[in-house]
C-alpha positions in Angstrom: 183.0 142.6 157.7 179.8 142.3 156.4 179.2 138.8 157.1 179.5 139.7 160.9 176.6 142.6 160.4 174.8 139.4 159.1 175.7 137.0 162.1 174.7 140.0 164.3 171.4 140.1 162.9 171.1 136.6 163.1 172.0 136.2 166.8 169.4 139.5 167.6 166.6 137.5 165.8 167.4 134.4 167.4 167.9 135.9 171.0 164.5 137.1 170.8 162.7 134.3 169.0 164.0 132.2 172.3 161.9 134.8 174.8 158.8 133.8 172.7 158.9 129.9 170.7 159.0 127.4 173.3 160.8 123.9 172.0 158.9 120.7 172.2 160.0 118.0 174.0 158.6 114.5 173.2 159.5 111.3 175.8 158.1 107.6 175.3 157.7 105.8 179.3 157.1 102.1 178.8 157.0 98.7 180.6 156.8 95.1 178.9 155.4 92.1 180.6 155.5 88.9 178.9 153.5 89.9 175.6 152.2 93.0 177.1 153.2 96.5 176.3 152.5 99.3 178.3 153.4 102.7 177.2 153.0 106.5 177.8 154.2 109.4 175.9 154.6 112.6 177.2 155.1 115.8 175.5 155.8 119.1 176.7 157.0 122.5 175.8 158.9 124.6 177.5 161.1 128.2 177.0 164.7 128.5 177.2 165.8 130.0 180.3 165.6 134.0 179.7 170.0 134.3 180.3 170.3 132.2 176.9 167.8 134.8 175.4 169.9 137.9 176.8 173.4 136.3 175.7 172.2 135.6 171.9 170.4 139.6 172.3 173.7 141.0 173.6 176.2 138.7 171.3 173.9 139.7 168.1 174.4 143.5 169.0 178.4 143.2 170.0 178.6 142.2 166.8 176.7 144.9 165.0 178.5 147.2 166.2 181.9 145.7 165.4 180.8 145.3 162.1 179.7 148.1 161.7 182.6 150.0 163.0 185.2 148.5 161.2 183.1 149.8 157.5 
């Protein structure tokens, strides 16, 4: 059961890395006219949505303490 103590500390870390590192989007807009090329790139960052946090938080700690129950 160790390897579920692991994925428990893995999902923890992870649930609380997505309250802090936003994700980077990156989009290319563009228009072509004859031999012209118009083009606009947007980028953004954003955060996941806080439930996604809580679920990967409260998975990660489920599974610490089935793992470390069944030691």
């Amino acid at each position: 059961m160790k390897g579920l103590v692991i994925l428990g500390v893995l999902l923890v870390v992870l649930g609380l890395l997505a309250f802090v590192v936003p994700l980077p989007h990156h989009e290319d807009h563009g228009v072509k006219i004859g031999d012209a090329k118009i083009t606009i790139q947007t980028d953004t960052s954003e955060k996941l949505p806080p439930a996604v946090g809580i679920a990967l938080v409260a998975g990660g700690v489920v599974a610490l303490v089935v793992g470390m129950a069944k030691k």
